[in-house]
PLY file of the C-alpha trace (Angstrom):
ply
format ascii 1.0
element vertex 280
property float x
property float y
property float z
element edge 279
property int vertex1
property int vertex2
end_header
-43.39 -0.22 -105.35
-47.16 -1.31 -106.78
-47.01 -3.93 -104.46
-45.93 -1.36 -101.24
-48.71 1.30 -102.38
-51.35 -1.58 -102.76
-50.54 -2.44 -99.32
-50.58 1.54 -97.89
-54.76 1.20 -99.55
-55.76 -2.35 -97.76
-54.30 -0.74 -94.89
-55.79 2.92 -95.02
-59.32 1.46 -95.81
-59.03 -0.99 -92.98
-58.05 1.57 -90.80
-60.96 3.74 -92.35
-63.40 1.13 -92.60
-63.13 0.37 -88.64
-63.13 3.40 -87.67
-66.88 4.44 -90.09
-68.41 1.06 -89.40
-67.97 0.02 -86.07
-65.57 2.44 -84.09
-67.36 5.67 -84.44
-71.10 4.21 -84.64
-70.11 2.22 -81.66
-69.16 5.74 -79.61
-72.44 6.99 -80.99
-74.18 4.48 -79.55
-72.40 4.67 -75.98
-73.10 8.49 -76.00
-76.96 8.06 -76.67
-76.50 4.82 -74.01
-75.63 7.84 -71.61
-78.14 10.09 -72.59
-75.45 12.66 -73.38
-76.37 16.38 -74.81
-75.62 16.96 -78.37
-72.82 19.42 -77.66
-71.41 16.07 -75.85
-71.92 13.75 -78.38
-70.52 16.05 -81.25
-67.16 16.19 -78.96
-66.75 12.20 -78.47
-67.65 11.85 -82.29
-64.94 14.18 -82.80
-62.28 12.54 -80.70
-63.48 9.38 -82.03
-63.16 10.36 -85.97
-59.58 11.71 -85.49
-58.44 8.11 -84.37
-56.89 6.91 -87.64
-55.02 10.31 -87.71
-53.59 9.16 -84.63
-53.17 5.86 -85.45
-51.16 6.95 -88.66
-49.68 9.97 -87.09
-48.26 7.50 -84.11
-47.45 4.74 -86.89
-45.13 7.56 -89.21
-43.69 8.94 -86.05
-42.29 5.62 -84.76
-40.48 5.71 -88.64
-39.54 9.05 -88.33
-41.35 10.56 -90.69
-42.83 13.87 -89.59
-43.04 15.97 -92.63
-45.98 12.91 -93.53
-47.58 13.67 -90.04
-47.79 17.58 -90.60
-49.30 17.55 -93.68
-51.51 14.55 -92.95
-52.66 16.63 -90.19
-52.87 19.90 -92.26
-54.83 18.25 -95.55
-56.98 16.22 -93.09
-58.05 19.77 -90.78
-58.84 21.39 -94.90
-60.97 18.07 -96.10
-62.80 18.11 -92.58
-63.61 21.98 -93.07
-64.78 21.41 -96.49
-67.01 18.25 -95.76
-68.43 20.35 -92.90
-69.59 22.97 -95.09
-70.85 20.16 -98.05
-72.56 18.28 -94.75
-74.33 22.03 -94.02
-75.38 23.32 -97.68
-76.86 19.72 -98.51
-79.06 19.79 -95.65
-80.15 23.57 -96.05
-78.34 24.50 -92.31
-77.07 27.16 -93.59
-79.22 30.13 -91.32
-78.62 28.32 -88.69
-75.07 29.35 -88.99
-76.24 32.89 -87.90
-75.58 32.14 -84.50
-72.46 34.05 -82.89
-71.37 30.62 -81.05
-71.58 28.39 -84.25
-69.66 31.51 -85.95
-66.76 31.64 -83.09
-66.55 28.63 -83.37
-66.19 28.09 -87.17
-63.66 31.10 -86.86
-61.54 28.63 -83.87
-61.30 25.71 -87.01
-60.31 28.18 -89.75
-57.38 28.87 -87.21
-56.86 24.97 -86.75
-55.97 25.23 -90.74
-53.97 28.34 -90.68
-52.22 27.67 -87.51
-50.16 24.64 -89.69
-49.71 26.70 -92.67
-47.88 29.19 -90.81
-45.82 26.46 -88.89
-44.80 25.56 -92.75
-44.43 28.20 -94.68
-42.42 30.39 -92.06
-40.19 26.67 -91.88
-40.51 26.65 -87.69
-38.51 23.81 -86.54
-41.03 21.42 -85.16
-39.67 20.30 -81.95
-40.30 19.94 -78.52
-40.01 23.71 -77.81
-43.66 24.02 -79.75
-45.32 20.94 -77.56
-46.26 23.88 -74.84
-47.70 26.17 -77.08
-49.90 23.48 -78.76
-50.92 22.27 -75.41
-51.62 25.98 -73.96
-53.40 26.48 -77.35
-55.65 23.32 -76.80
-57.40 24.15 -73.35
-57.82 27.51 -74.71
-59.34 26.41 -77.29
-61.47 23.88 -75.14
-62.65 26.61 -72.53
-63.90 28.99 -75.63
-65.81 26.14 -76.70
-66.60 25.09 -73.73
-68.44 28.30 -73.07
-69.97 29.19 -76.21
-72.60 27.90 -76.41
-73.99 28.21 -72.65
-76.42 31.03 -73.46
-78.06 29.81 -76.44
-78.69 26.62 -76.15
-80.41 27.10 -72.45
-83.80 27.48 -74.31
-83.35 24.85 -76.67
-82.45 22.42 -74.06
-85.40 23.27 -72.27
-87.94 22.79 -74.92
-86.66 19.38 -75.54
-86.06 18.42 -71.60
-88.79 15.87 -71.66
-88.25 13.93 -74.81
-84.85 13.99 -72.91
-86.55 12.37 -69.34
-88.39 10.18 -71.93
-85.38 8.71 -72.95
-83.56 8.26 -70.13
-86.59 6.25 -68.58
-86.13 4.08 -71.71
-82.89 3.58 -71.70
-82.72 2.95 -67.70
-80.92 -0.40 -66.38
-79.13 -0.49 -69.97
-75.95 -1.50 -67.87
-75.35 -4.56 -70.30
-75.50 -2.00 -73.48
-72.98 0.21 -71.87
-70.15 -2.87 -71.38
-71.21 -4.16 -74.36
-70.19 -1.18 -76.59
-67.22 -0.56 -74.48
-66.02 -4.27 -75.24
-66.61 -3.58 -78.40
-64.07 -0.61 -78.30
-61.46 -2.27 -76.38
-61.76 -4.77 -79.61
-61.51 -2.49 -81.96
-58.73 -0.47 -80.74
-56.39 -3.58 -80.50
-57.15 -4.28 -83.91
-56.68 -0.98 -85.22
-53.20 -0.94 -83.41
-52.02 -3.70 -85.17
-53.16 -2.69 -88.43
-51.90 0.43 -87.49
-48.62 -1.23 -87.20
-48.51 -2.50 -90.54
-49.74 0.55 -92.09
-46.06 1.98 -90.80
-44.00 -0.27 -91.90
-45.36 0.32 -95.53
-45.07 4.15 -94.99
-41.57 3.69 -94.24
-41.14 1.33 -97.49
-42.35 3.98 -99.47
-40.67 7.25 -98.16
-37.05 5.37 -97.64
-36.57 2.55 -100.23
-38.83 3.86 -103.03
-37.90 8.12 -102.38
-42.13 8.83 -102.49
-42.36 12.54 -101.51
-43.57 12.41 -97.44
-45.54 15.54 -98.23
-47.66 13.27 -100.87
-47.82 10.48 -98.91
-49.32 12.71 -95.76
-52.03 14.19 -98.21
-53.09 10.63 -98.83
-53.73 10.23 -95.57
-55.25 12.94 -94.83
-57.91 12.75 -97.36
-58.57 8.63 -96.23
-58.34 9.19 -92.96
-60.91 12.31 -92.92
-64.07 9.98 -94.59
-65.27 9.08 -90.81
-65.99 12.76 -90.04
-67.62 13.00 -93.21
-70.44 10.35 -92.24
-70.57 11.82 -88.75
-71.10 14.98 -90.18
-74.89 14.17 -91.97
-75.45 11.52 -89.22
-75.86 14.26 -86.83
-78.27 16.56 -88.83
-80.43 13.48 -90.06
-80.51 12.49 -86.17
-83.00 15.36 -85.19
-85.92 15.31 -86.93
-88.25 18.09 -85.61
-87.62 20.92 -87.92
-86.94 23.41 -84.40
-84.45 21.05 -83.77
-82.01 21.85 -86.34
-79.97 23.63 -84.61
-78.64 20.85 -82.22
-77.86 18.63 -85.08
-76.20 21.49 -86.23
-74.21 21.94 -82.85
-73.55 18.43 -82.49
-71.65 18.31 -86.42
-69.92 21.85 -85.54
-68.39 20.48 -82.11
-67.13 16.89 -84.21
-65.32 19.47 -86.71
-63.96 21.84 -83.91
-63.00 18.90 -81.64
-61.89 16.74 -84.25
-59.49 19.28 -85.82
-57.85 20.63 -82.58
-57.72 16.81 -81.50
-55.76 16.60 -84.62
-53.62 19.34 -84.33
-52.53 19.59 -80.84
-53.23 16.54 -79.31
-52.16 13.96 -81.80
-49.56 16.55 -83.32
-47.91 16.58 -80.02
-48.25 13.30 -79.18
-46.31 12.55 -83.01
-43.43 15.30 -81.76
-42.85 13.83 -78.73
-42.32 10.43 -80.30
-39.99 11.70 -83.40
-37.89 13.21 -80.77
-37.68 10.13 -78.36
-36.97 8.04 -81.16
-33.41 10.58 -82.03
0 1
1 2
2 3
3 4
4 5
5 6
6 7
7 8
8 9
9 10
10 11
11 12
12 13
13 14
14 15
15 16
16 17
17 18
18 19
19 20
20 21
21 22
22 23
23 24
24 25
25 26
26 27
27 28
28 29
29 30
30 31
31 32
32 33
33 34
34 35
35 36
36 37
37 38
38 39
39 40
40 41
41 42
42 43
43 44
44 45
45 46
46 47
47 48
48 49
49 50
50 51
51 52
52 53
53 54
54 55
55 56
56 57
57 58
58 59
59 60
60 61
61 62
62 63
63 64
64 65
65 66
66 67
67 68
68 69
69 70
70 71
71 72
72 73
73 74
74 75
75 76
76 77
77 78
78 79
79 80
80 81
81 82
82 83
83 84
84 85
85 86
86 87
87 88
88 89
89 90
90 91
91 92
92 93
93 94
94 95
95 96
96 97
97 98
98 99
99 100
100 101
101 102
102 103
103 104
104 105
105 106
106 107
107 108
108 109
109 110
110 111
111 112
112 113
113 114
114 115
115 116
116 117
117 118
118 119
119 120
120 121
121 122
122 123
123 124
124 125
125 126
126 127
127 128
128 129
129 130
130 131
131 132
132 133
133 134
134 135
135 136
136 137
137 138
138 139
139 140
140 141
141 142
142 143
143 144
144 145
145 146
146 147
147 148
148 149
149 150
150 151
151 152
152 153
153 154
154 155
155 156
156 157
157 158
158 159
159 160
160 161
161 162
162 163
163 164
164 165
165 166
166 167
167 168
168 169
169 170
170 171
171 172
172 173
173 174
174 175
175 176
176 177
177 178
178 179
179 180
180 181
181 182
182 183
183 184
184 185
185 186
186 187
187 188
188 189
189 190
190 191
191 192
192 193
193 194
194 195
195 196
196 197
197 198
198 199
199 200
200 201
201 202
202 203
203 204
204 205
205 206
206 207
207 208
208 209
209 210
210 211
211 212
212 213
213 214
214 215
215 216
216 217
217 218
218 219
219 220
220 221
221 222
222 223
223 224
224 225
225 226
226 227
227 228
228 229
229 230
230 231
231 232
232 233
233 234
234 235
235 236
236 237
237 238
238 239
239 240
240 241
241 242
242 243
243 244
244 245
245 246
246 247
247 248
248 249
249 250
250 251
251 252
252 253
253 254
254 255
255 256
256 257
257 258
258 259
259 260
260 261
261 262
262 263
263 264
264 265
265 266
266 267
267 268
268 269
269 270
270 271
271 272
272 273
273 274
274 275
275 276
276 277
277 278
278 279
């Protein structure tokens, strides 16, 4: 069994390692490469962060373990939420918060926490019959964010339009940049997929042959798999330096939580469900 949970840790931190070091700095990059908006770059960081939850979510699946994907899902939505908040007191963000958007849309992860608990505690059979509701609860989720922050981010945007133009003449004819980091992904996704691979086998070693609790081994997960968003998190705030520019490091970190978290939830959640139940 030592030798199957040393195994579940290489594999974890691999997954983890990838995803800090070169898979999320990588999308970073690419975003910046396109001279995306913040709000933009917070929501690719975000999908980008919740790929070892898929990549473990997917792996236990296959195995058939889904009590390990709910409550990697669940713990890994909490530790995201709680690194947000650490990310926001440390770098004294905390009135920027004021804002109605950033508030709706902290309100939209709470539910991305509770929404799971409730699945759990009131024992709903997680089945097929739920993939609608997940996926009707995801684009509403996307248009409110979507939306939110259309009015107050209008002046911001403006003030900063021509360090914007700036950039873009900079970066111009960066075609070379753009397949580069996109090589780079199609890299690291196939190794992540076979690691990812491995990573299941040892899940299913654990749960079946040595009786390890799935509930334990999907809170293990979910607090390895949640380190990327963590870095993402201060990465965005240290990113803007001007001081009246706070608030779009702030809005970049607040759309990597929301999107990560309802990426986790619905998306990869659904995407786990459907598998379980192909696999019957």
């Amino acid at each position: 069994m030592i030798y199957e949970f040393v195994k579940f840790i290489i594999y974890s931190s691999v997954i983890v390692l990838i995803s800090k070091y070169v898979l999320v700095k990588t999308l970073r990059k690419l975003a910046e490469n396109l001279n995306l908006k913040p709000k933009t770059v917070g929501n690719v960081a975000g999908y980008a962060t919740s790929m070892p939850e898929l990549l473990t979510i997917v792996t236990a699946s296959l195995r058939g373990l889904q009590a390990t994907s709910i409550y990697n899902i669940l713990s890994s939505n909490i530790i995201n939420f709680i690194q947000y908040a650490v990310s926001i007191i440390s770098n004294k963000n905390t009135r920027v918060l004021k804002n109605v958007a950033l508030k709706l849309e902290i309100f939209l992860v709470i539910l991305t926490i509770i929404i799971p608990i409730v699945l759990i505690k009131l024992d709903i059979n997680i089945d097929l019959s739920i993939v609608p509701i997940l996926i009707l609860l995801f684009l509403l989720f996307i248009y409110v964010t979507n939306n939110a922050h259309k009015v107050y981010l209008k002046e911001i945007d403006k003030k900063i339009e021509e360090d914007i133009k700036k950039e873009e003449i900079k970066e111009a004819g960066n075609t070379r940049k753009t397949l580069l980091y996109v090589f780079i992904l199609i890299i690291v996704g196939i190794i992540l997929f076979v690691v990812g691979d491995l990573l299941g086998e040892t899940l299913e070693n654990l749960a079946t042959k040595f009786n390890i609790p799935q509930v334990i081994i999907g809170i293990l997960l979910g607090i390895t798999t949640s380190i990327p968003e963590l870095i993402t998190f201060f990465e965005a705030q240290n990113h803007y330096e001007k001081e009246e520019e706070n608030i779009l490091g702030v809005v970049e970190a607040t759309n990597n939580l929301l999107t990560s978290n309802i990426s986790n939830l619905f998306v990869i959640q659904t995407i786990g469900i459907s598998i379980i139940n192909m696999i019957k």
